[in-house]
Each structure stands twice: as structure tokens, then as C-alpha cells.
N, CA and C of each residue as an Amber inpcrd file, in Angstrom:
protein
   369
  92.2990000 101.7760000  95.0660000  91.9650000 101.4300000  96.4380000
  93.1270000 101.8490000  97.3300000  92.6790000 102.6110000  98.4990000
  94.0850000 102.8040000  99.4710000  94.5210000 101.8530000  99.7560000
  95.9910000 102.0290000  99.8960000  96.9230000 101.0600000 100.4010000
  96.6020000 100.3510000 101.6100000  96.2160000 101.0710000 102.9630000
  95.8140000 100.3070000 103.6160000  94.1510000  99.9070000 103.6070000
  93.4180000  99.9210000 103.0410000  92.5000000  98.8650000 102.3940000
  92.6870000  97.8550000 102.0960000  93.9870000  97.7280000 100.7760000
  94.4370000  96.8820000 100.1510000  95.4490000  95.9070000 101.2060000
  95.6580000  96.3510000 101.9160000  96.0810000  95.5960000 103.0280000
  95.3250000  94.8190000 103.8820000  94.2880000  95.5010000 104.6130000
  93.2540000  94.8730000 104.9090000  92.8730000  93.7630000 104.2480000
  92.6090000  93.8990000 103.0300000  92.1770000  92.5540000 102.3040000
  92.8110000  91.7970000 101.8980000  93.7290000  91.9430000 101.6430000
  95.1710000  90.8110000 101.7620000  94.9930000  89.9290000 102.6950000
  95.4390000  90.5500000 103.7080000  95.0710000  89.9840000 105.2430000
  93.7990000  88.8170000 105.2040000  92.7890000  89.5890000 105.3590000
  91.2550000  89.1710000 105.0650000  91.4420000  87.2750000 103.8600000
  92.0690000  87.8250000 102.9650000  91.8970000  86.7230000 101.8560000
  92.7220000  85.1140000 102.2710000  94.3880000  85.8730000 102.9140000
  95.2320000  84.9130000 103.5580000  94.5860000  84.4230000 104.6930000
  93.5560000  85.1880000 105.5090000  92.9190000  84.3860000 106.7920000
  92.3810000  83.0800000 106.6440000  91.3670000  82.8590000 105.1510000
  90.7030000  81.4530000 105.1020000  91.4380000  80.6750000 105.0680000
  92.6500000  80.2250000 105.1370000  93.0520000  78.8010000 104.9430000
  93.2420000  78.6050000 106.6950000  93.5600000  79.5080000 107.4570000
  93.6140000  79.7900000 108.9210000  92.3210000  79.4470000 109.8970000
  90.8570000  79.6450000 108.6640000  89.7620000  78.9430000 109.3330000
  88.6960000  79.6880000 110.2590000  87.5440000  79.7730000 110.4630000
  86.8010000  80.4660000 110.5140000  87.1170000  81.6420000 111.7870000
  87.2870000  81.1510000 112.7820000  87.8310000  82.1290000 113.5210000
  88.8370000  83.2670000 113.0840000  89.6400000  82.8350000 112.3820000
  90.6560000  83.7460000 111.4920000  89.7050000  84.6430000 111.2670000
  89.1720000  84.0320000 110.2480000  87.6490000  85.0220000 109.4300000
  87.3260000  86.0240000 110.1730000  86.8050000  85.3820000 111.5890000
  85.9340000  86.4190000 112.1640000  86.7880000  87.1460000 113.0090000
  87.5580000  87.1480000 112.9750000  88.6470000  88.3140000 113.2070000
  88.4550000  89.8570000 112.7250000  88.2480000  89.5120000 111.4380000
  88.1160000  90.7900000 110.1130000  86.9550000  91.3170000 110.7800000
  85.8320000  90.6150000 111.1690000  84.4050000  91.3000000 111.3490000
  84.2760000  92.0890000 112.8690000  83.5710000  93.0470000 112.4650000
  82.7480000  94.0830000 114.1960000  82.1420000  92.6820000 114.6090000
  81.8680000  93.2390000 115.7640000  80.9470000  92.7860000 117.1170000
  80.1180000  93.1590000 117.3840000  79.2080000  93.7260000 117.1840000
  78.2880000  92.8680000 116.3740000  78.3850000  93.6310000 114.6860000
  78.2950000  92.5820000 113.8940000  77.9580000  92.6830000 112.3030000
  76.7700000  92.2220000 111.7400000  77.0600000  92.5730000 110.6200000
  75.6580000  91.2090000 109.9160000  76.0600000  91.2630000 108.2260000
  75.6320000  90.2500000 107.5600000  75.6930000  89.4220000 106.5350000
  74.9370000  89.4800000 105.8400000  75.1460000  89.4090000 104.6180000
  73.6710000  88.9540000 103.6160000  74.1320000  88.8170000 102.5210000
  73.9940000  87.0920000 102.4010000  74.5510000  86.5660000 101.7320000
  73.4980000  85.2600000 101.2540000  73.2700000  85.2780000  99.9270000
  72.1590000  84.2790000  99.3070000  70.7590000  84.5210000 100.0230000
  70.3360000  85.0400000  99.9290000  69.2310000  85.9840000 100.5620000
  68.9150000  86.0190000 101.9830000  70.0350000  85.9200000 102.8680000
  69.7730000  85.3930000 104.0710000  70.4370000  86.7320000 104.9130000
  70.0490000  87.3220000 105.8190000  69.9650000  88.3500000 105.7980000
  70.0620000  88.0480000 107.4670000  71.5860000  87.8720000 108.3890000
  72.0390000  87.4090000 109.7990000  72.6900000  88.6830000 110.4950000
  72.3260000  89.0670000 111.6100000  73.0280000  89.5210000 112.8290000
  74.1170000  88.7040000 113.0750000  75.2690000  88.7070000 113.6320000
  76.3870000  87.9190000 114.2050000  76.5310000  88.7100000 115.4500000
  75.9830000  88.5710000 116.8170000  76.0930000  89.3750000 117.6250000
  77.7410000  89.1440000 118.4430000  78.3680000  88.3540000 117.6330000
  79.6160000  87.8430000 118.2590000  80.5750000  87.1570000 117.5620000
  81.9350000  86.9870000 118.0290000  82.6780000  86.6920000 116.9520000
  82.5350000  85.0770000 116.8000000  81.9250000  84.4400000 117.6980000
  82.1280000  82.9800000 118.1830000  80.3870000  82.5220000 116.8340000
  79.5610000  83.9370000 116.7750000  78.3320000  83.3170000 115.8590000
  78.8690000  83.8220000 114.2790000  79.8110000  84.9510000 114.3080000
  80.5870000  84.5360000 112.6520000  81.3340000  83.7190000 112.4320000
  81.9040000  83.3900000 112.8390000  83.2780000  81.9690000 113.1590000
  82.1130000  81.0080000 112.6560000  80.9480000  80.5510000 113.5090000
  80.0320000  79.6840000 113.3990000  79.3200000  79.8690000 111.4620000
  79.0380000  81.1670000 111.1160000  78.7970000  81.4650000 109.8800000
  80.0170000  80.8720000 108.7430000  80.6660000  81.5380000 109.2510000
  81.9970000  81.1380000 108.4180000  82.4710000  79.6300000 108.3660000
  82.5220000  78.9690000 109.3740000  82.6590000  77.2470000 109.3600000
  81.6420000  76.4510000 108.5600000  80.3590000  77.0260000 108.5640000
  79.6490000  76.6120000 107.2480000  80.0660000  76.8980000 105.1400000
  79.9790000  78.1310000 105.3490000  80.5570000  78.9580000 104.3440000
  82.1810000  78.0670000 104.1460000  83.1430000  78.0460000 105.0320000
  83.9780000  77.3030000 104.4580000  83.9090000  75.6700000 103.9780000
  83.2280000  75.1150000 104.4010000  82.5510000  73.3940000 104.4460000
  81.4630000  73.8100000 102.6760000  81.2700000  74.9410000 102.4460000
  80.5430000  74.8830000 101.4390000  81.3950000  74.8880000 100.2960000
  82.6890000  76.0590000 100.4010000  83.3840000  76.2420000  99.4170000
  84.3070000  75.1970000  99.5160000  84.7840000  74.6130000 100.2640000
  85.4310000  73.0710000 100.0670000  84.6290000  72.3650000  99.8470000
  83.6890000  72.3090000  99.5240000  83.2460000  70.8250000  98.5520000
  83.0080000  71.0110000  97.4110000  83.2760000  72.3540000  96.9580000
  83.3090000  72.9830000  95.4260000  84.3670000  72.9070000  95.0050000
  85.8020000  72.3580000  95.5890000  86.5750000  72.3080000  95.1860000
  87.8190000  73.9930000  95.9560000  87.4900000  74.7570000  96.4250000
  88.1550000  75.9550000  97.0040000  89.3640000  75.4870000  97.9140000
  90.4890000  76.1550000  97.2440000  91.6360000  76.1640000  97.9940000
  92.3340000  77.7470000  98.3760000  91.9220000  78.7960000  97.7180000
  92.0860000  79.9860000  97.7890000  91.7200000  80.4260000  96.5920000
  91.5220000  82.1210000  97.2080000  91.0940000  83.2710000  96.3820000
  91.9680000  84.1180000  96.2840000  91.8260000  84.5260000  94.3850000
  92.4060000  86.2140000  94.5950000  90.8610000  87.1930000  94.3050000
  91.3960000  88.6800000  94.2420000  90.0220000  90.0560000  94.5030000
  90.7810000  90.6890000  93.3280000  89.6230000  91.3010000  92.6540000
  89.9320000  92.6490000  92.1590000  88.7430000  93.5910000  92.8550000
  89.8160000  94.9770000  92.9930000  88.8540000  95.8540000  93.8350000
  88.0520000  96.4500000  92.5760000  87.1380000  96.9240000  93.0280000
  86.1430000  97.3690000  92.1080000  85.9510000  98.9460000  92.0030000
  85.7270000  99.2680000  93.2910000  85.8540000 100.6280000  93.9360000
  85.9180000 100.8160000  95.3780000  85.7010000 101.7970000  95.7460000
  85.7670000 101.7540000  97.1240000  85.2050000 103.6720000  97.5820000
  84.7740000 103.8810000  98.1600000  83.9510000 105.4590000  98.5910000
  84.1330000 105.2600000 100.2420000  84.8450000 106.8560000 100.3800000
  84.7550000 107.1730000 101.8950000  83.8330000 107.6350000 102.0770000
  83.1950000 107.2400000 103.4410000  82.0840000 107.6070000 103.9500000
  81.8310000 108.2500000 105.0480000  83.2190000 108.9850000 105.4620000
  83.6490000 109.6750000 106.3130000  84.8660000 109.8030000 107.4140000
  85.2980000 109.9670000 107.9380000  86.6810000 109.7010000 108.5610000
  87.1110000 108.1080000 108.8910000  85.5160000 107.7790000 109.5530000
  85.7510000 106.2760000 110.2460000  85.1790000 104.7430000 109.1710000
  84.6700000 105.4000000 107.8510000  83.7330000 104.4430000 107.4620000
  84.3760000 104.5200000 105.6910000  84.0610000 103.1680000 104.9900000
  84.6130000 103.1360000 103.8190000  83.7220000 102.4900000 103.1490000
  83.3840000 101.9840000 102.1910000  82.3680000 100.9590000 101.1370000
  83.3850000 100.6310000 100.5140000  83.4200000  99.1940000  99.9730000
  84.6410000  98.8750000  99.2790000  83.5500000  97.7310000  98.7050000
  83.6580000  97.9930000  97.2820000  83.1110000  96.6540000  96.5640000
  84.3410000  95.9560000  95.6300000  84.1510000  94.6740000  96.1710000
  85.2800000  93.5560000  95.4370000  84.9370000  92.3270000  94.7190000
  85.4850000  91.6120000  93.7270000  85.0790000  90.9280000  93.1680000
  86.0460000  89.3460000  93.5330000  85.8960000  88.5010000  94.0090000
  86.6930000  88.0790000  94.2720000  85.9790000  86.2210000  93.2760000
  87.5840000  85.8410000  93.0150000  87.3850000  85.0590000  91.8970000
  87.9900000  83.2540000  92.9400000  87.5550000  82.4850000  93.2070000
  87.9710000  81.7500000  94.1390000  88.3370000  80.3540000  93.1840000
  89.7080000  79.8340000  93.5270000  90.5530000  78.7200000  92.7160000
  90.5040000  77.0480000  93.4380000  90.6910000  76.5050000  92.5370000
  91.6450000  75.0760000  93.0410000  92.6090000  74.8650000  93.4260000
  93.5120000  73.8810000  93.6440000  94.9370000  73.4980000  94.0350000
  95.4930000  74.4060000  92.7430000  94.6750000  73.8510000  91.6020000
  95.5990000  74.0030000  90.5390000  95.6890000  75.4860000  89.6980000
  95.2940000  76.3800000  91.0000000  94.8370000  78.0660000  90.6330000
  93.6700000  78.3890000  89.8200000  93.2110000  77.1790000  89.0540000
  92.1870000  77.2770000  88.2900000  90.8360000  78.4730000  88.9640000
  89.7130000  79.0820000  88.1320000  89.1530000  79.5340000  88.5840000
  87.8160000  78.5870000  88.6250000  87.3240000  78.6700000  90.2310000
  86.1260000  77.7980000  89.9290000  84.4780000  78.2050000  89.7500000
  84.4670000  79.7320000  90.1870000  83.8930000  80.5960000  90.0900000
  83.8540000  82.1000000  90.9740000  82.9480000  82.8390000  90.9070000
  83.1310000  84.5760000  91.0990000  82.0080000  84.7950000  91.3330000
  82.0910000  85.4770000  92.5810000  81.7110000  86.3380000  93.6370000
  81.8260000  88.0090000  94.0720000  80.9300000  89.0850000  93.3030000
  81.4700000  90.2510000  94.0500000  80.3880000  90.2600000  95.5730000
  81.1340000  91.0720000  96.3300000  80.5860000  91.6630000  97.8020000
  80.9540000  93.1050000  97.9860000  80.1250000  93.9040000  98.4910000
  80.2620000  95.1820000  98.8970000  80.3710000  94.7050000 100.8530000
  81.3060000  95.6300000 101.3790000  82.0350000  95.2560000 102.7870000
  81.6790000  97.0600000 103.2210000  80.7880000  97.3850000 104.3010000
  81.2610000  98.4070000 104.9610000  81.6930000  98.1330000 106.1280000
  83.2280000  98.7970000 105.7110000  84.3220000  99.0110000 107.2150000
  84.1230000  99.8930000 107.7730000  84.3320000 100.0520000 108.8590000
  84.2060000 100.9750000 110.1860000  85.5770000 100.8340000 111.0770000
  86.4110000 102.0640000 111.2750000  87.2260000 102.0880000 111.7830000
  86.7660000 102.7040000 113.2630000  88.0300000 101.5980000 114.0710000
  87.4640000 101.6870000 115.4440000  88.6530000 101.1570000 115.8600000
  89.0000000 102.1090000 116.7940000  90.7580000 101.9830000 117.9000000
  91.9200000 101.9660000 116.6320000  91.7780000 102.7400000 115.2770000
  92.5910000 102.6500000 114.6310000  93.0910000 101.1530000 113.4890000
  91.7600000 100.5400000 113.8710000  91.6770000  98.9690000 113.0810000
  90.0900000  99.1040000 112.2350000  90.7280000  98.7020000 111.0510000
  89.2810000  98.2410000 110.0140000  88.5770000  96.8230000 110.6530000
  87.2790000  97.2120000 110.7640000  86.4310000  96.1760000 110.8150000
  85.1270000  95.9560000 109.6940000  84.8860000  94.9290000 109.2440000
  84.0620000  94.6320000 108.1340000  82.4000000  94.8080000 109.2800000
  82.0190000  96.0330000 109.0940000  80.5480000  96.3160000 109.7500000
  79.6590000  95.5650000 109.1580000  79.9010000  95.4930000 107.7520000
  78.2170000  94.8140000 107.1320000  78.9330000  94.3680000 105.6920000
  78.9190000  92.9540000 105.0850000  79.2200000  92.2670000 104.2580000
  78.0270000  92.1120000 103.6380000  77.8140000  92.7400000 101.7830000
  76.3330000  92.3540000 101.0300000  77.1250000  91.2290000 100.1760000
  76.9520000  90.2060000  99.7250000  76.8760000  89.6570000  98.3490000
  76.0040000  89.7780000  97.2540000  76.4920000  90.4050000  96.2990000
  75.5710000  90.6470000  94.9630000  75.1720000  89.2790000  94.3320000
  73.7230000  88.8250000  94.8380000  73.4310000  87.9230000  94.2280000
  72.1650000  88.1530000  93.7070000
């Protein structure tokens, strides 16, 4: 995975404890989601923030205190656009793993910044 990818998602992973707005930082304006068969527009960062404040209220009551990723792959899709599929394994206090999640993320570069255009979860 390029380095700055791998940066990107660094970033991206350290944002959740920072809280949904953090989150929706990472994402375009408008994006969309599809995640557990639910298949959302976010025409704004204030309605992913809103996505994400659920999504985090879900993984804290599973016990989630942070995640690490392994990248999986990743394909350019042209100067401005990337596919990056990751697997990301999400812990307890006690690093434990509590379960795993991959997502495919297409980024779209725009003013020289990655933005997460469209987030799938492989479910």
C-alpha cells in the first residue's frame, strides 16, 4: 500500500476515539455507505458524523476501544481515484480482538487531500 495511503489510514483509525465528526472528516461531501445492507447517501458531513455517532454507540457496547487494519490491496484507478480494501480487526482496553471487519473505501483525491468517496463493508 502507498505510503501516503497508509497514512491516510492511520489518520482515519486514530480519528475514532476523537468521535464522529473526526470520522467525518475522512469522508467527501457528498458520500455514501453500505454497510449491513443499508445502502445511505450522506449529503453532508453533519449526516456522516450523524452515521458515525450511531456506528460508534454500536461498537461501544461491544466492548470497542480501538482498531488496528491490515491492508489487503489497494488498485489505482487513475490519477485522482484509488480502491483500497482493508481488513480491520477492532480491540478492547485490553487489545484483545473482539472481532473483524473488511471494507473496500474508494478515495478520490481532491485539492491534493484523500477523501473516502464510497465505503462497502463485505458483509
Amino acid at each position: 500500500m502507498q505510503t501516503d495511503l497508509r497514512r491516510f489510514f492511520d489518520s482515519y483509525r486514530d480519528s475514532f476515539p476523537s468521535g464522529p465528526a473526526a470520522i467525518a472528516a475522512f469522508y467527501s461531501e457528498p458520500c455514501m455507505t453500505a454497510r449491513s445492507g443499508v445502502v445511505r447517501v450522506n449529503a453532508t458531513h453533519a449526516d456522516t458524523a450523524a452515521l458515525f455517532a450511531e456506528v460508534d454507540r454500536q461498537y461501544r457496547a461491544r466492548g470497542f476501544t480501538h482498531a488496528d487494519y491490515l491492508p489487503l490491496n489497494s488498485h489505482e484507478l487513475g490519477a485522482n481515484s484509488i480502491l483500497a480494501t482493508i481488513r480491520w480487526t477492532y480491540k478492547n482496553f485490553q487489545d484483545a480482538p473482539l472481532w473483524e471487519t473488511t471494507f473496500s473505501y474508494n478515495l478520490y483525491k481532491r485539492n491534493s487531500e484523500w477523501k473516502i468517496l464510497v465505503q462497502t463493508m463485505h458483509d
